[in-house]
DRENRONU-497882 format. One record per residue: z, y, x of N, C-alpha, C in turn. Coordinates in Angstrom, 1 decimal. Layout:
# DRENRONU-497882
<nZ Z, nY Y, nX X, caZ Z, caY Y, caX X, cZ Z, cY Y, cX X>
...
END
This chain:
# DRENRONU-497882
<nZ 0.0, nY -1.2, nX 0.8, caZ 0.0, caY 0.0, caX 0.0, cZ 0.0, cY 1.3, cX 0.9>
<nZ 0.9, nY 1.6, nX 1.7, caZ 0.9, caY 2.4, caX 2.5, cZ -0.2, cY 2.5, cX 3.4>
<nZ -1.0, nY 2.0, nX 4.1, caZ -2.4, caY 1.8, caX 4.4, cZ -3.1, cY 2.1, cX 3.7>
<nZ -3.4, nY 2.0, nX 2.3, caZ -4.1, caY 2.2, caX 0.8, cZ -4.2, cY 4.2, cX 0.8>
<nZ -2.8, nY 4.2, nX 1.1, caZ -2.4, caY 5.9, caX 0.6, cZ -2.9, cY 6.9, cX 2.0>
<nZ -2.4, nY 6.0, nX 3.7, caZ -3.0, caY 6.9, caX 4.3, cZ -4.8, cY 6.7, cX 4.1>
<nZ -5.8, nY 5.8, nX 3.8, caZ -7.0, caY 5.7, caX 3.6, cZ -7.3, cY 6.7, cX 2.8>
<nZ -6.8, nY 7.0, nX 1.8, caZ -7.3, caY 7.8, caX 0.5, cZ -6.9, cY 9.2, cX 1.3>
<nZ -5.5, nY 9.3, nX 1.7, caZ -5.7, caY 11.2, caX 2.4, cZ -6.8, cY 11.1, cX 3.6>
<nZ -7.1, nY 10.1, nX 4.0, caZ -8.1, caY 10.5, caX 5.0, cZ -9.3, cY 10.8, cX 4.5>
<nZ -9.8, nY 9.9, nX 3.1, caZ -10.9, caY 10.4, caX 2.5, cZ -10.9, cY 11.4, cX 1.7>
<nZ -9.7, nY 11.6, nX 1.1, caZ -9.6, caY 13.2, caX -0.1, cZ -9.6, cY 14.6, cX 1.3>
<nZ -9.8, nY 14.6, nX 2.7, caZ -9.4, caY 14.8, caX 3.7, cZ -11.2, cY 15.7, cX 4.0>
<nZ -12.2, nY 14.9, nX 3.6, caZ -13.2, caY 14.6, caX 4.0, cZ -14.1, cY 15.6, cX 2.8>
<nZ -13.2, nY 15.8, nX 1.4, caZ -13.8, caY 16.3, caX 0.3, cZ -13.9, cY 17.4, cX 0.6>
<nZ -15.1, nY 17.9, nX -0.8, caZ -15.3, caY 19.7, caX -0.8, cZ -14.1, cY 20.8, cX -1.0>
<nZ -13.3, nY 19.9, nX -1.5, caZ -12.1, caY 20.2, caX -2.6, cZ -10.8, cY 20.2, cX -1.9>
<nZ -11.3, nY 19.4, nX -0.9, caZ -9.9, caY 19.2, caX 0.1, cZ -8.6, cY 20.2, cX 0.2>
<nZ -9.2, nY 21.8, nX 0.2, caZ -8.5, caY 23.0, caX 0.8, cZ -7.8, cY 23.1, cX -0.4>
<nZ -8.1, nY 23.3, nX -1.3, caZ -7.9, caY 23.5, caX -2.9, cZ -6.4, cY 22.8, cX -2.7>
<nZ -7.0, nY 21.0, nX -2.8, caZ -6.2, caY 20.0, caX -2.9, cZ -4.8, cY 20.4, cX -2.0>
<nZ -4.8, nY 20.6, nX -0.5, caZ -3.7, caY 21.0, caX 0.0, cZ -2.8, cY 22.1, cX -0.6>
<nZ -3.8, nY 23.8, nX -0.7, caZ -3.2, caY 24.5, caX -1.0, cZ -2.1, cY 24.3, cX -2.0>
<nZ -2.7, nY 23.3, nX -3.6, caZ -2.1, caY 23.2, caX -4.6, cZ -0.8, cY 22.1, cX -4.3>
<nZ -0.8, nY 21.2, nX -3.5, caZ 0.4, caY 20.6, caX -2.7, cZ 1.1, cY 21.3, cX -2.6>
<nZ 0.8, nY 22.1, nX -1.2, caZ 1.6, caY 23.1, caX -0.9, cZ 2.2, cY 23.9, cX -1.3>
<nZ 1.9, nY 24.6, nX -2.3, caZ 2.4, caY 25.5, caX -3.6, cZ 3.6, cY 24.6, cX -4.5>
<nZ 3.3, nY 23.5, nX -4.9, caZ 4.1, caY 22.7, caX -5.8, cZ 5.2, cY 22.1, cX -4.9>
<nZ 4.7, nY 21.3, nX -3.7, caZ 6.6, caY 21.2, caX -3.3, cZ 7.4, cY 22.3, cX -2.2>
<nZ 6.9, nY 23.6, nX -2.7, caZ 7.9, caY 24.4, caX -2.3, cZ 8.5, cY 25.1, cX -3.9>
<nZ 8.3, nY 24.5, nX -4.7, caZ 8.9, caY 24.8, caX -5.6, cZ 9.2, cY 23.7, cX -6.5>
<nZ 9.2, nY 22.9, nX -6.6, caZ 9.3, caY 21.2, caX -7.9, cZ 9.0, cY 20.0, cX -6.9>
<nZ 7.8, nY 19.9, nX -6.5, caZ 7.3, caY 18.8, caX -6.0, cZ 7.9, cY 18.3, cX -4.6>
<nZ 8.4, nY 17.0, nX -4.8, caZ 9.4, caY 16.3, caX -3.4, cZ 8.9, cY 16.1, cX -2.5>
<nZ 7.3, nY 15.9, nX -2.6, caZ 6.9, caY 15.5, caX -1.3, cZ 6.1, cY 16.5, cX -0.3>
<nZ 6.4, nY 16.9, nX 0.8, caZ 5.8, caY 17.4, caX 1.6, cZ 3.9, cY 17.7, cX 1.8>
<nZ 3.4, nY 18.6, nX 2.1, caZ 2.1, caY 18.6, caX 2.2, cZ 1.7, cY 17.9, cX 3.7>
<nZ 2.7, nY 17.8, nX 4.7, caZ 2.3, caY 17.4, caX 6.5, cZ 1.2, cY 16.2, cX 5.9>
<nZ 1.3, nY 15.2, nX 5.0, caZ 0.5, caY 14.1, caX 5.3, cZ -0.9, cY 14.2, cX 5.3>
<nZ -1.2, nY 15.3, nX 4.2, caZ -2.4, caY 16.0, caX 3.7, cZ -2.8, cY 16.9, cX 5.3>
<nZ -2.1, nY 17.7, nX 5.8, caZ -2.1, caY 18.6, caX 6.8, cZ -2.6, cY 17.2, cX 8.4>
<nZ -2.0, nY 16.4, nX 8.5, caZ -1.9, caY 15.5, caX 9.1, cZ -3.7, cY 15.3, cX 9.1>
<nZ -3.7, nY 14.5, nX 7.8, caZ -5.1, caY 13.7, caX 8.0, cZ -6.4, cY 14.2, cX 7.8>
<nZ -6.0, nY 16.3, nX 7.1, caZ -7.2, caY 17.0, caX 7.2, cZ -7.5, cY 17.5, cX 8.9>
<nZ -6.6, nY 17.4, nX 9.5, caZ -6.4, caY 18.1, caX 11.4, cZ -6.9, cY 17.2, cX 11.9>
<nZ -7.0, nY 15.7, nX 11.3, caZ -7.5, caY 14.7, caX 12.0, cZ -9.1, cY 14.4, cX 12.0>
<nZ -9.5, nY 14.9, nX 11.0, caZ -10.5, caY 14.6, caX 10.1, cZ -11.6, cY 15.8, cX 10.4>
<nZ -11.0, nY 17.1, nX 10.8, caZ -11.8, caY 18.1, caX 11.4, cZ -10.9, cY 18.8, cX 12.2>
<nZ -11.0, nY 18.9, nX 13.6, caZ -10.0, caY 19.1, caX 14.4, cZ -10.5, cY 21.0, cX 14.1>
<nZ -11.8, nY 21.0, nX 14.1, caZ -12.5, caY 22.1, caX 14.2, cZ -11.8, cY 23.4, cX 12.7>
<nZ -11.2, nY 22.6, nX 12.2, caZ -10.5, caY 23.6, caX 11.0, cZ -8.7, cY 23.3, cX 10.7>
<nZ -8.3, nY 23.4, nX 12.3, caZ -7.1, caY 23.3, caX 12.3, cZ -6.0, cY 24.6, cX 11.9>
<nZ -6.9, nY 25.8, nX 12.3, caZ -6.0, caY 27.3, caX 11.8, cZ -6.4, cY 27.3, cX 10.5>
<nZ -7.3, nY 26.9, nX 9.8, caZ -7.5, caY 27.6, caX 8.8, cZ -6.8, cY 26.4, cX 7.9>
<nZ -6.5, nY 24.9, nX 8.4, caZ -6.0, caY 24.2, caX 7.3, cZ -4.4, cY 24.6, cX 7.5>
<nZ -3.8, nY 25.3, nX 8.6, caZ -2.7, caY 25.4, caX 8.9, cZ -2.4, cY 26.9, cX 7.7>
<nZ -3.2, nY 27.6, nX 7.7, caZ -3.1, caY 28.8, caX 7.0, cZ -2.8, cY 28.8, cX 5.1>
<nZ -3.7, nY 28.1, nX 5.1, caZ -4.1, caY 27.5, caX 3.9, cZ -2.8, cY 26.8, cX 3.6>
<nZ -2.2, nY 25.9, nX 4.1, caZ -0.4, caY 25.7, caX 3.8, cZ 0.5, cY 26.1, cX 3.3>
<nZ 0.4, nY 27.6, nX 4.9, caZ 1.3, caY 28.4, caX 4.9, cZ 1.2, cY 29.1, cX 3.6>
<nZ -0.3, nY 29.9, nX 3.5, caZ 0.2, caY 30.7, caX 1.8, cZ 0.6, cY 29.8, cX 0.6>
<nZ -0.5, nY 28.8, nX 0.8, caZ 0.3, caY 27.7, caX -0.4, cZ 1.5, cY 27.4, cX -0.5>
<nZ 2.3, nY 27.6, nX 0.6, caZ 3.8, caY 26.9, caX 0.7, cZ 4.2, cY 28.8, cX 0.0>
<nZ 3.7, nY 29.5, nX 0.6, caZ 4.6, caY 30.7, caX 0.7, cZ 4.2, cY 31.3, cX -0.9>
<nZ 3.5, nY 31.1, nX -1.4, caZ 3.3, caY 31.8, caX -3.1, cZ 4.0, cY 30.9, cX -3.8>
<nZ 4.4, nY 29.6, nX -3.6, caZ 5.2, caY 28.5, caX -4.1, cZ 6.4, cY 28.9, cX -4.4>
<nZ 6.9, nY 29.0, nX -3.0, caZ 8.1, caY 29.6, caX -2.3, cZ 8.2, cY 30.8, cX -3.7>
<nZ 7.4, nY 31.5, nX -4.0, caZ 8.2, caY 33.0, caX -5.0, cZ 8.1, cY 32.1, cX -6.2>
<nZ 7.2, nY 31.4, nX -6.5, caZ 7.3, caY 30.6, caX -7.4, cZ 8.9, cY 30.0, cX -8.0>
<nZ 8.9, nY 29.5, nX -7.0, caZ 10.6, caY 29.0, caX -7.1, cZ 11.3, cY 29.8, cX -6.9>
<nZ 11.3, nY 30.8, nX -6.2, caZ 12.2, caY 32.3, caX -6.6, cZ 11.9, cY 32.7, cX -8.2>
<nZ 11.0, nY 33.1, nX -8.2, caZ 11.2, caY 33.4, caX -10.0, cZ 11.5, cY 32.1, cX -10.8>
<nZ 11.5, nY 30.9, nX -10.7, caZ 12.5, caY 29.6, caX -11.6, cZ 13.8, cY 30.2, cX -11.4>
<nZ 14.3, nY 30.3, nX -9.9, caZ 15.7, caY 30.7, caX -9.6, cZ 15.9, cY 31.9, cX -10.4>
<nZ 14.9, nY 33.3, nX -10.2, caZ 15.2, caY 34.6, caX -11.0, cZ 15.5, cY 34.4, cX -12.0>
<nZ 14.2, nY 34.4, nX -12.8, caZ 14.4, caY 34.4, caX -14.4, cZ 14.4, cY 32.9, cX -15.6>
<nZ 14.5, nY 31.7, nX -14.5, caZ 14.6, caY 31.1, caX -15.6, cZ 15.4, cY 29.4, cX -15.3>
<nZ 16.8, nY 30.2, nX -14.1, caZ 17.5, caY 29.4, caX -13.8, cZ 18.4, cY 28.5, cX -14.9>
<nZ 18.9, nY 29.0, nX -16.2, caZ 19.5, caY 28.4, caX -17.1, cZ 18.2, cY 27.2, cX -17.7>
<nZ 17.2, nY 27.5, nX -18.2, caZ 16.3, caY 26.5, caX -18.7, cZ 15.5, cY 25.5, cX -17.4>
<nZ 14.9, nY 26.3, nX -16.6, caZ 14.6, caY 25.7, caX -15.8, cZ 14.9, cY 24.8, cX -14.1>
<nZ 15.8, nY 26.2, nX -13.7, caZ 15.9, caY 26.0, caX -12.2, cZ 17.4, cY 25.0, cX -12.5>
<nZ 18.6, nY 25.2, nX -13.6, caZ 19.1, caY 24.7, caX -13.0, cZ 18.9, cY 23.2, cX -13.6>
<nZ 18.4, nY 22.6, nX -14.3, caZ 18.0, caY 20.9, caX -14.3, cZ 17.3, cY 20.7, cX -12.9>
<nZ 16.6, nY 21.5, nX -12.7, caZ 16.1, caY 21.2, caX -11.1, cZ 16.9, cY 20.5, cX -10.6>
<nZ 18.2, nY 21.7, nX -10.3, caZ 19.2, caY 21.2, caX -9.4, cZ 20.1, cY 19.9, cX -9.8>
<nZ 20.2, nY 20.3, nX -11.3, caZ 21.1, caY 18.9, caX -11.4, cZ 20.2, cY 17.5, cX -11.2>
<nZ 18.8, nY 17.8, nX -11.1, caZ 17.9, caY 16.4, caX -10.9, cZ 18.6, cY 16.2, cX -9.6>
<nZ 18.4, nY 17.0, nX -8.7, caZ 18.3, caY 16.5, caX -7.0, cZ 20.0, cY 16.6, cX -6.6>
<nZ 20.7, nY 16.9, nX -7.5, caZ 22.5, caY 16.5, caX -7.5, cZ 23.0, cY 17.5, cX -6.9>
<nZ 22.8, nY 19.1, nX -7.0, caZ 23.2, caY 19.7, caX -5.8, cZ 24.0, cY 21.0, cX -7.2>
<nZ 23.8, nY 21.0, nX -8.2, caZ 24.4, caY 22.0, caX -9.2, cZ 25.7, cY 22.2, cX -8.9>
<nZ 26.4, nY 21.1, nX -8.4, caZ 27.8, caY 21.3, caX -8.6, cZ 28.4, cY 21.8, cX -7.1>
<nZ 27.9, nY 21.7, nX -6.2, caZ 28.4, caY 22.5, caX -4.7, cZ 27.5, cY 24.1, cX -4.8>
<nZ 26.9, nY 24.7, nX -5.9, caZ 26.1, caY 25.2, caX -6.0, cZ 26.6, cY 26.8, cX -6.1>
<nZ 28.2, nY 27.2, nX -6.2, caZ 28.8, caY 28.1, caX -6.3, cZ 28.8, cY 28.2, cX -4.6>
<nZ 29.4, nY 27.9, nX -3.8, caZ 29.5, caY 27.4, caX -2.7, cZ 28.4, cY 27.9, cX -1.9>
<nZ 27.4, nY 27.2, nX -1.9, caZ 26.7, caY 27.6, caX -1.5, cZ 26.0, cY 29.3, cX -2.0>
<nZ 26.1, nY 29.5, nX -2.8, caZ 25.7, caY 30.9, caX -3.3, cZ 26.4, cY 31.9, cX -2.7>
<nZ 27.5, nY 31.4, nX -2.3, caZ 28.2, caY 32.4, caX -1.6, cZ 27.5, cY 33.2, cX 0.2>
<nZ 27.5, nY 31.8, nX 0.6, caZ 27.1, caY 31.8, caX 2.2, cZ 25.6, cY 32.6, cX 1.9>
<nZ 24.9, nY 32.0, nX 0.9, caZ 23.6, caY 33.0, caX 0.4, cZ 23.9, cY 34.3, cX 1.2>
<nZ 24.8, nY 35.1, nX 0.3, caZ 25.0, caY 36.4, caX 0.4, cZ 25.4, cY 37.2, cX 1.6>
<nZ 25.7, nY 35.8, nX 2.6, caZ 25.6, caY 36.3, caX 4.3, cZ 24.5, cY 35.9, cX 5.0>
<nZ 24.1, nY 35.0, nX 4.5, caZ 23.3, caY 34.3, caX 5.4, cZ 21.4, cY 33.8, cX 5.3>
<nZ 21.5, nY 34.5, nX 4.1, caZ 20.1, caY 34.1, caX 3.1, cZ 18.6, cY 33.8, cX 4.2>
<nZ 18.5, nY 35.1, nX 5.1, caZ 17.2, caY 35.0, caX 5.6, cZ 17.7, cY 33.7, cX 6.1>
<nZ 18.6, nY 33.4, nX 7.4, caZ 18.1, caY 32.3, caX 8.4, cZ 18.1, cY 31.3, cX 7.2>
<nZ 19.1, nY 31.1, nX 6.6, caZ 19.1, caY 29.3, caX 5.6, cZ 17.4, cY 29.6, cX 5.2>
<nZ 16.6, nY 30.5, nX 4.4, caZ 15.3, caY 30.0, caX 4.1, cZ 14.7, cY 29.8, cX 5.2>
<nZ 14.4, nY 30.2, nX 6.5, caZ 14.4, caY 30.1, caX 7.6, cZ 14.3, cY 28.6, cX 7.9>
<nZ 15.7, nY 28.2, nX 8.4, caZ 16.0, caY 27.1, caX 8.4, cZ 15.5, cY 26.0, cX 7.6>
<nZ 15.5, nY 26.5, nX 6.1, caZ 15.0, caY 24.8, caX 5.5, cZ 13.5, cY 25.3, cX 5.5>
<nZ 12.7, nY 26.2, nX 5.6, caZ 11.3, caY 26.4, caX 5.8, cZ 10.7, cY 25.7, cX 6.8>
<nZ 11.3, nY 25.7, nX 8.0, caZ 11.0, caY 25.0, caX 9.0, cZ 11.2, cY 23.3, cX 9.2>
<nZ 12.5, nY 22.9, nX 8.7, caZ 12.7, caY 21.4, caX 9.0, cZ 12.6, cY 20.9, cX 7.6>
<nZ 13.1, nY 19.8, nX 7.6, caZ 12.6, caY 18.6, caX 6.6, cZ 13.7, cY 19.0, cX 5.6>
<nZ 14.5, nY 19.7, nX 5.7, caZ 15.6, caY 20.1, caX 4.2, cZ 14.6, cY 20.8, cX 3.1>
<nZ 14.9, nY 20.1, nX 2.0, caZ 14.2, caY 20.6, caX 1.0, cZ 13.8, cY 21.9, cX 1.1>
<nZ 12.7, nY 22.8, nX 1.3, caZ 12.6, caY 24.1, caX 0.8, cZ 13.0, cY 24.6, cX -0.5>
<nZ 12.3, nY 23.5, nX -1.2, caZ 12.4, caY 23.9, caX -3.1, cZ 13.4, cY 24.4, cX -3.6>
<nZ 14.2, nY 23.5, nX -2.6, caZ 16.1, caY 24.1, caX -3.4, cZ 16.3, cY 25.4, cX -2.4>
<nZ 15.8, nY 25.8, nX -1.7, caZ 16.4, caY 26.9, caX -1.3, cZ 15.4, cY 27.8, cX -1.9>
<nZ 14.1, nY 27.9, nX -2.6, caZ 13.8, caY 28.7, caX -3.3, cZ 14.2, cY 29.1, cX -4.2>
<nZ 14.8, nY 28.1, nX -5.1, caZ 15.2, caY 28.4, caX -6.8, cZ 16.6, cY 29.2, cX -6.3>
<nZ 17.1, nY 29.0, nX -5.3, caZ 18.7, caY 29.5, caX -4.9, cZ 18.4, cY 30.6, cX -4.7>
<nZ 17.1, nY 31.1, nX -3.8, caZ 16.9, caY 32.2, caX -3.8, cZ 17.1, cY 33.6, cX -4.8>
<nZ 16.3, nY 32.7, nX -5.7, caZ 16.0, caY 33.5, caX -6.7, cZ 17.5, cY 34.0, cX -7.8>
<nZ 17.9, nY 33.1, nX -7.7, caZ 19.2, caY 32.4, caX -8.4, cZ 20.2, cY 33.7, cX -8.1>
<nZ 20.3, nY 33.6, nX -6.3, caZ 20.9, caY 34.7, caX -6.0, cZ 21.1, cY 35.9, cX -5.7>
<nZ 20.1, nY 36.1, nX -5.9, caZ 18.7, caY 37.5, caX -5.7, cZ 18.9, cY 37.9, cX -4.7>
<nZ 18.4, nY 37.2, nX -3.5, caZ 17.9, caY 37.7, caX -2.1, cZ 17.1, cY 38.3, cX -2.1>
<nZ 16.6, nY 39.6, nX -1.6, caZ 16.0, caY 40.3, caX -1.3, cZ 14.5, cY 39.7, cX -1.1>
<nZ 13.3, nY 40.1, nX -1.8, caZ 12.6, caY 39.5, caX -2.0, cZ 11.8, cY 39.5, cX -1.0>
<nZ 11.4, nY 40.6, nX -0.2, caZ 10.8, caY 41.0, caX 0.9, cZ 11.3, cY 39.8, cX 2.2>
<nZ 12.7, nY 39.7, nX 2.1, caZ 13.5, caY 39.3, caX 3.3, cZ 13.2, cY 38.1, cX 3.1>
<nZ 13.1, nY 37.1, nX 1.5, caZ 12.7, caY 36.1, caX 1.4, cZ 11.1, cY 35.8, cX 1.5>
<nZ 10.3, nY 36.3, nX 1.4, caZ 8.8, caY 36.4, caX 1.7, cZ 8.9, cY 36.4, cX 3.5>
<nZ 9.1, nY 37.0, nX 3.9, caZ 9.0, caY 37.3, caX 5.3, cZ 9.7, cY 35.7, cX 6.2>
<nZ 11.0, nY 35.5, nX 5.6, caZ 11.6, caY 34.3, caX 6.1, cZ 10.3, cY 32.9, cX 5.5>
<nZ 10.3, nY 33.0, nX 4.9, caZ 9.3, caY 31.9, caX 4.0, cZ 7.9, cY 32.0, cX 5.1>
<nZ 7.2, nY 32.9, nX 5.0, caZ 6.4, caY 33.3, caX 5.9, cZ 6.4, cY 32.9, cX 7.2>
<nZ 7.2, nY 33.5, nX 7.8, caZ 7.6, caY 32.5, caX 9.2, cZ 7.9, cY 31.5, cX 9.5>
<nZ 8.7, nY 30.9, nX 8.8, caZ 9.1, caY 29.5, caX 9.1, cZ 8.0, cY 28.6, cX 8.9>
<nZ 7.3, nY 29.2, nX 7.6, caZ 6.5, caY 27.3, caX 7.3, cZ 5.5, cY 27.6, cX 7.7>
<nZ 5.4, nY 29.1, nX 8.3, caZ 4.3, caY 29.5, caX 9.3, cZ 4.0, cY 28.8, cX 10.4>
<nZ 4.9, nY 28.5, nX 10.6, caZ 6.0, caY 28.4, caX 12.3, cZ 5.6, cY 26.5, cX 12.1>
<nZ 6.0, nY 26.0, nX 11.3, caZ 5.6, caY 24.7, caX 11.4, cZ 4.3, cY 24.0, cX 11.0>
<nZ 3.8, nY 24.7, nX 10.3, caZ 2.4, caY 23.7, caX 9.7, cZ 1.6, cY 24.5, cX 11.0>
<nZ 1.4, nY 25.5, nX 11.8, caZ 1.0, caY 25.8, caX 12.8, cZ 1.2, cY 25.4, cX 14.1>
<nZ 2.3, nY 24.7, nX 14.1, caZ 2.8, caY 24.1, caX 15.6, cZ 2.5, cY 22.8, cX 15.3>
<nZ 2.3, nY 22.2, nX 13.7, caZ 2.0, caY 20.5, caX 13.3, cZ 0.6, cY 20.9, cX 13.8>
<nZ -0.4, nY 21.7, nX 13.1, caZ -2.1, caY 21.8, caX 13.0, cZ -1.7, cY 21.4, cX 15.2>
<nZ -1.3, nY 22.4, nX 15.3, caZ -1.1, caY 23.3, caX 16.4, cZ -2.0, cY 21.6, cX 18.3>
<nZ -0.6, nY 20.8, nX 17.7, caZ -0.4, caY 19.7, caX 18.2, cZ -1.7, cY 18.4, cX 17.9>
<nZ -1.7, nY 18.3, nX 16.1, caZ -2.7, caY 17.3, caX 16.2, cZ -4.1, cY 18.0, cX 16.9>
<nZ -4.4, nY 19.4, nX 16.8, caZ -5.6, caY 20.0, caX 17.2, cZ -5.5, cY 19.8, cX 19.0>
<nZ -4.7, nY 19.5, nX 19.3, caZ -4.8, caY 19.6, caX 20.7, cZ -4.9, cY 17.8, cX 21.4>
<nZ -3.9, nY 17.4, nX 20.9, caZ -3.7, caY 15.8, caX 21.2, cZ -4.9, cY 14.9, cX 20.3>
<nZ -5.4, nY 15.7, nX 18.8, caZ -6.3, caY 14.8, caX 18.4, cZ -6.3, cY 13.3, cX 18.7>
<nZ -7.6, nY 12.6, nX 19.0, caZ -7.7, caY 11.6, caX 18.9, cZ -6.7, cY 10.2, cX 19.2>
<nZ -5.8, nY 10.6, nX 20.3, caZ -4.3, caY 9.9, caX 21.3, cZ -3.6, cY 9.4, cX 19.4>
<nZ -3.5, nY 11.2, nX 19.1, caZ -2.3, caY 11.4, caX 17.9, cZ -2.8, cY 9.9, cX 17.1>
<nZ -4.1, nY 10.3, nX 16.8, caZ -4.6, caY 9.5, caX 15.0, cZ -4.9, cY 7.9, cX 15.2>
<nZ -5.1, nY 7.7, nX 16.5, caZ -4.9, caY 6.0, caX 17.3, cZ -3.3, cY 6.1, cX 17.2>
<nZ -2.4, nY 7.2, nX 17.6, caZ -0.7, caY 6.4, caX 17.5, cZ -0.4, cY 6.6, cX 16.3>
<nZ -1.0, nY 7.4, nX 15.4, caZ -0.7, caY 6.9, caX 13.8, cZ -0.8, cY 6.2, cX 12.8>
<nZ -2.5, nY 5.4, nX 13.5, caZ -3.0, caY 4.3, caX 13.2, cZ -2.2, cY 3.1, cX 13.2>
<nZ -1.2, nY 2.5, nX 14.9, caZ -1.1, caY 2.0, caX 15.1, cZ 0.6, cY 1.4, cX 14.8>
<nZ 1.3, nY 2.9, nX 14.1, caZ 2.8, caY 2.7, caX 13.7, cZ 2.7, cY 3.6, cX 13.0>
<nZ 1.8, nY 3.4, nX 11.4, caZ 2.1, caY 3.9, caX 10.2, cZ 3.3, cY 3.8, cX 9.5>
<nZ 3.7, nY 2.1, nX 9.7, caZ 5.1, caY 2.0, caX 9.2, cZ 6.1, cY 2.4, cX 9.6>
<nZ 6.0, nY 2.6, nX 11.0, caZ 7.3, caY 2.9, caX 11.6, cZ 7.5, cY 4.5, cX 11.3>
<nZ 6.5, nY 5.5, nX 11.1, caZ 6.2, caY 6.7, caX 11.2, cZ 6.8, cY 7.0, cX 9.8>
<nZ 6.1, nY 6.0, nX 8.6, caZ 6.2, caY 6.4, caX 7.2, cZ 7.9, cY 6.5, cX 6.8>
<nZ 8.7, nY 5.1, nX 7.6, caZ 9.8, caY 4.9, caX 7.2, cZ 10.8, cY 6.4, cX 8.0>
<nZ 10.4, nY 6.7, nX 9.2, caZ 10.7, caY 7.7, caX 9.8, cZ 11.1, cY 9.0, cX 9.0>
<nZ 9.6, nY 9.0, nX 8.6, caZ 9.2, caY 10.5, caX 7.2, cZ 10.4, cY 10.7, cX 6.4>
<nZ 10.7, nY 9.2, nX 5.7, caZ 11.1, caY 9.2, caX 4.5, cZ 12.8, cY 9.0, cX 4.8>
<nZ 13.1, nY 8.8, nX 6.1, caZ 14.3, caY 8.8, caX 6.4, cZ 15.0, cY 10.4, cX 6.7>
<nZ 13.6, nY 11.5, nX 7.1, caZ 13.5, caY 12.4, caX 7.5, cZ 14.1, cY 13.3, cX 5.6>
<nZ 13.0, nY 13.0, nX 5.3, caZ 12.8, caY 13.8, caX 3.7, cZ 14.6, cY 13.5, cX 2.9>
<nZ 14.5, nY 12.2, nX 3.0, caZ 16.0, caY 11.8, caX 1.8, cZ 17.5, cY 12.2, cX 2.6>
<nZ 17.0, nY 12.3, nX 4.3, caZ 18.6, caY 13.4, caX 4.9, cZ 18.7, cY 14.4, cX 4.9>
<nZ 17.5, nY 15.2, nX 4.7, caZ 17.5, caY 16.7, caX 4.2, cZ 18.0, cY 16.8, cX 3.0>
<nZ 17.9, nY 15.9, nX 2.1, caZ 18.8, caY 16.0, caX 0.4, cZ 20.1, cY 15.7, cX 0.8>
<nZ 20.3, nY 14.9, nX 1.7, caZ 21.4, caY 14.5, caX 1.8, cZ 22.1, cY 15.1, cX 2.4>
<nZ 21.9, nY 16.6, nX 3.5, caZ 22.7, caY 17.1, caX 4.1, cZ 23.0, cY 17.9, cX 3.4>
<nZ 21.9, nY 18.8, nX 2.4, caZ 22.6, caY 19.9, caX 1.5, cZ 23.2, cY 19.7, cX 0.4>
<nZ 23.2, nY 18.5, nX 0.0, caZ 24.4, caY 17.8, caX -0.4, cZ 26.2, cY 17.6, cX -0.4>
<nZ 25.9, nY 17.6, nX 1.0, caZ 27.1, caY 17.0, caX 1.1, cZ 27.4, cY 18.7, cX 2.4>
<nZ 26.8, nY 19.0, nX 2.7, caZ 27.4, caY 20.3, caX 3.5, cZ 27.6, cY 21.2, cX 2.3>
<nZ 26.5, nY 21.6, nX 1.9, caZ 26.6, caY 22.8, caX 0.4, cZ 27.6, cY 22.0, cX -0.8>
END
């Protein structure tokens, strides 16, 4: 199966539609959607090394219009919307708590989970939730996932063909990796927040 799923991003990778496809990824799990766009980013870098800034760009705004996206769930439609969000992914209840440190610490935390594997989404809706400064939240959002889908493009564009033979060759080991990556990021703002 997992062989099945990387085949198909290599060939949806290959389409006219591909950019579309990412952008709209990228847009949805910085605000709802759990899973990351890197796989999409991964196998379009591989697929044309020749359009690594612009698939790396194409991310970033996707992740970053997302990103306000989930700020306005958080703004205006935290009671109906944002907060089932939260109680899906179990974090409603340390959620005082964390709102607080918001109000010291807002840019680096989006920052922080922009860049690494901690959910962004929940620190969007929080965003909004808590009303960080919107600019400050744009700007942090901007950098960070700037900062990484740029240094991901960044890498497979330079290492290419080495990368997509060692991806080839320890998909499982990579995938289980991912997903070990993705479910401790829920797990740390969990249990820290």
């Amino acid at each position: 199966m997992l062989r099945h799923l990387y085949d198909w991003t290599m060939d949806l990778s290959a389409k006219p539609y591909a950019m579309w496809a990412l952008a709209a990824v990228a847009f949805m799990e910085s605000s709802f959607f759990p899973l990351p766009p890197d796989l999409l980013i991964i196998s379009m870098v591989l697929a044309s090394r020749s359009k690594a800034w612009k698939i790396a760009t194409v991310s970033t705004l996707g992740s970053v219009v997302g990103g306000l996206f989930g700020y306005a769930i958080g703004y205006y439609m935290f009671a109906s919307i944002g907060r089932p969000v939260l109680d899906f992914y179990g974090y409603a209840a340390k959620f005082q708590v964390f709102q607080s440190y918001y109000n010291q610490w807002g840019a680096w935390i989006v920052a922080g989970a922009g860049f690494t594997p901690i959910p962004y989404k929940v620190f969007t809706i929080a965003s909004g939730v808590s009303g960080l400064n919107l600019g400050v939240f744009t700007v942090a959002s901007g950098l960070s996932r700037g900062a990484r889908f740029f240094l991901e493009a960044g890498l497979l564009w330079y290492y290419g063909e080495p990368i997509r033979h060692f991806i080839e060759v320890h998909l499982g080991k990579l995938a289980l990796f991912g997903f070990i990556l993705l479910f401790g990021g829920f797990a740390l703002i969990k249990y820290v927040f």
